[in-house]
C-alpha positions, 0 to 999 in steps of 0.5 A: 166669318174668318178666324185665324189661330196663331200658336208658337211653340218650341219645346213643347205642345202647350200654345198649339194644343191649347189653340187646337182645342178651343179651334174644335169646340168654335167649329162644335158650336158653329161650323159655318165660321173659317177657320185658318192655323197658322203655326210656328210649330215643328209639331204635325200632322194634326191628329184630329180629323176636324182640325184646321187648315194650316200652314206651318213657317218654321221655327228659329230652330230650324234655320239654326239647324239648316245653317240659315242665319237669323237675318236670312230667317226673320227676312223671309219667315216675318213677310210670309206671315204678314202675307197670311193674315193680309191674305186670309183677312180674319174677322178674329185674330187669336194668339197665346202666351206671346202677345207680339210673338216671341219674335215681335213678328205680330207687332205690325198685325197690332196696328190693323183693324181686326178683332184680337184675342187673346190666351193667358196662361199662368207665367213666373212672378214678373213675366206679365208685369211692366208698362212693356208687356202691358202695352203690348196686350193693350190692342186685344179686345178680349184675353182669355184667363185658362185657368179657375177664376182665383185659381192665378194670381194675375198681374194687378193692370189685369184684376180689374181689366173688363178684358178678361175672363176666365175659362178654366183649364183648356186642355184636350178632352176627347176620348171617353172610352172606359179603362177596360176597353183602353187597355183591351186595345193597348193589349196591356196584361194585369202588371202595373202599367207607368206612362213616362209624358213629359211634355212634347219631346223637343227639350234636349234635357229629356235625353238625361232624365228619361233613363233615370225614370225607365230604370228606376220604373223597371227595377220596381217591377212596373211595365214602362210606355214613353210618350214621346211626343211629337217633337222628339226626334224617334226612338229614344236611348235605352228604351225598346220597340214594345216601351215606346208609346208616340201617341199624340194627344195622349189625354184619350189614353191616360185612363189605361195606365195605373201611374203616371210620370210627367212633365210640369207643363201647364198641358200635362198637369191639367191632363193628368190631374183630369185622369185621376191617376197618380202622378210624379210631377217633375219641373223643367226650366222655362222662360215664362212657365213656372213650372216648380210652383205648379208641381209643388201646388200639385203635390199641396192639393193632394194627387200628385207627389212633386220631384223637386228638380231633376237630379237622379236622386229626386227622380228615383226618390220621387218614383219610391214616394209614388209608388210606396205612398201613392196620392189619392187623386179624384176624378176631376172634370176640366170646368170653366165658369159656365160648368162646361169645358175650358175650350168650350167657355173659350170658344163661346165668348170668341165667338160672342166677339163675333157675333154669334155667341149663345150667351149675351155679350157681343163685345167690340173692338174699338182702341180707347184713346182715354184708357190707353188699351182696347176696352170691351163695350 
């Protein structure tokens, strides 16, 4: 069967990641399903050589950097995307965090007689609620909670919606080489090594913050690599050739480093916190992520210490807290309910939608007139 993957980016990676992962585990457990990704993300190409088809439309950014106006861009980008799904025809649609897209451009696909899912990722107080945001996941069959069952709070329409299930955290988990053989390869010597990761390079704001963090790591004597991420432009400012680490994902590598400076982005928290080394976790503004409470949860559950915000004294205060009284974090595994991995758990129940799941649900896709959404029968 078909399976199309809608991921929408803008900053960051979070949408495309968590959809890339869950697209790898479907094709582990059975390859005989097509898949398609269609993304609204500048980021690529991918890096996994079992990735899927895709096709990229561009972002809004893009046109405003090009000198597009917004009714050139949505007139042309919208049918496109239309033309797709009409075209592939996908038995399952899987979107992320926009249940219309952050355009509305999925809202005409709400009303066509195709299964639906879709990924829930923790959001700010009220970024979920309403009758407005309700309404629009009422046509999925199936919504993918990626986090711990009571790990969220979730918006009350959802605690009991049959709808849902939990994952776990749906992160990338691939490399599993021990720490002697990352920094072998990396070429690393004995000094204290500091990954600087936050998040996927398409925030301006990063341009201010980076050099705080660089200085303060090199005043304190600790060897400094930044990931920049795929969206960034190049080379940063202020950095040097031997610093720059454009590795994309970085999870495979996390386990050569001795601490870690990142973003507060649901990816990069659930990674690093995964790795098990030491972290300083800074928040970023964003619409619908909130990114504060989950550096500040972070610092309470005892292996990272939070930046507060993302003022030069925070930085270099946090950067001294990290690293005269470093957290103790211990090595944890990503898990979702079925004690496999959160991608793992989200494949297996999309593919239950579809028929071909190991466990016993096989879930339809009928709209119920009576409760005013799509139930799961």
């Amino acid at each position: 069967m078909r399976i199309l993957f809608y991921a929408t980016n803008g900053l960051g990676l979070g949408h495309v990641t968590r959809l890339l992962s869950i697209s790898c585990a479907v094709r582990a457990l059975d390859p005989s399903h097509e898949r398609l990704f269609l993304s609204r993300c500048e980021a690529g190409p991918f890096p996994d050589l079992e990735a899927p088809f895709t096709l990229r439309i561009p972002t809004t950014s893009r046109a405003k950097s090009s000198g597009l106006s917004p009714k050139s861009y949505y007139q042309v980008t919208h049918p496109l995307l239309w033309q797709t799904v009409s075209s592939f025809d996908p038995h399952l649609l899987v979107a992320d965090t926009f249940p219309e897209g952050p355009e509305g451009e999925l809202a005409p696909v709400m009303r066509w007689p195709i299964r639906k899912a879709f990924v829930y990722r923790e959001s700010k107080t009220g970024g979920f609620d309403g009758e407005d945001t309700r309404r629009k996941l009422s046509p999925y069959q199936m919504i993918l909670i990626a986090h711990e069952q009571g790990a969220v709070p979730l918006p009350e329409y959802l605690k009991r919606d049959p709808r849902v299930h939990f994952t776990g955290p749906i992160i990338d988990e691939s490399g599993s080489q021990s720490r002697e053989e990352l920094r072998r390869r990396l070429g690393f010597s004995d000094t204290r090594t500091a990954l600087v990761t936050l998040g996927g390079g398409g925030d301006p704001e990063i341009r201010t913050v980076l050099p705080v963090i660089v200085r303060r790591l090199r005043e304190r004597g600790i060897e400094v690599y930044v990931a920049t991420g795929p969206l960034s432009p190049g080379l940063p400012d202020g950095i040097t050739a031997r610093e720059w680490f454009p590795a994309w994902p970085v999870a495979p590598w996390l386990g050569a480093f001795d601490l870690a400076v990142g973003s507060g982005g649901y990816n990069t928290v659930n990674e690093l916190e995964r790795s098990g080394i030491p972290a300083l976790l800074i928040p970023f503004d964003r619409d619908l992520d909130d990114q504060a409470k989950r550096t500040r949860d972070a610092e309470k559950a005892g292996w990272a210490v939070d930046a507060k915000n993302r003022e030069r004294a925070s930085l270099e205060n946090g950067i001294d807290r990290l690293l005269e009284s470093p957290p103790q974090p211990k090595m944890k595994r990503a898990k979702g309910a079925t004690g496999h991995s959160g991608a793992r758990v989200a494949a297996n129940l999309l593919l239950s939608m579809l028929g071909g799941s190991r466990s016993q649900e096989n879930p339809e896709s009928f709209p119920s007139k009576e409760a005013g959404h799509a139930v799961v029968r």
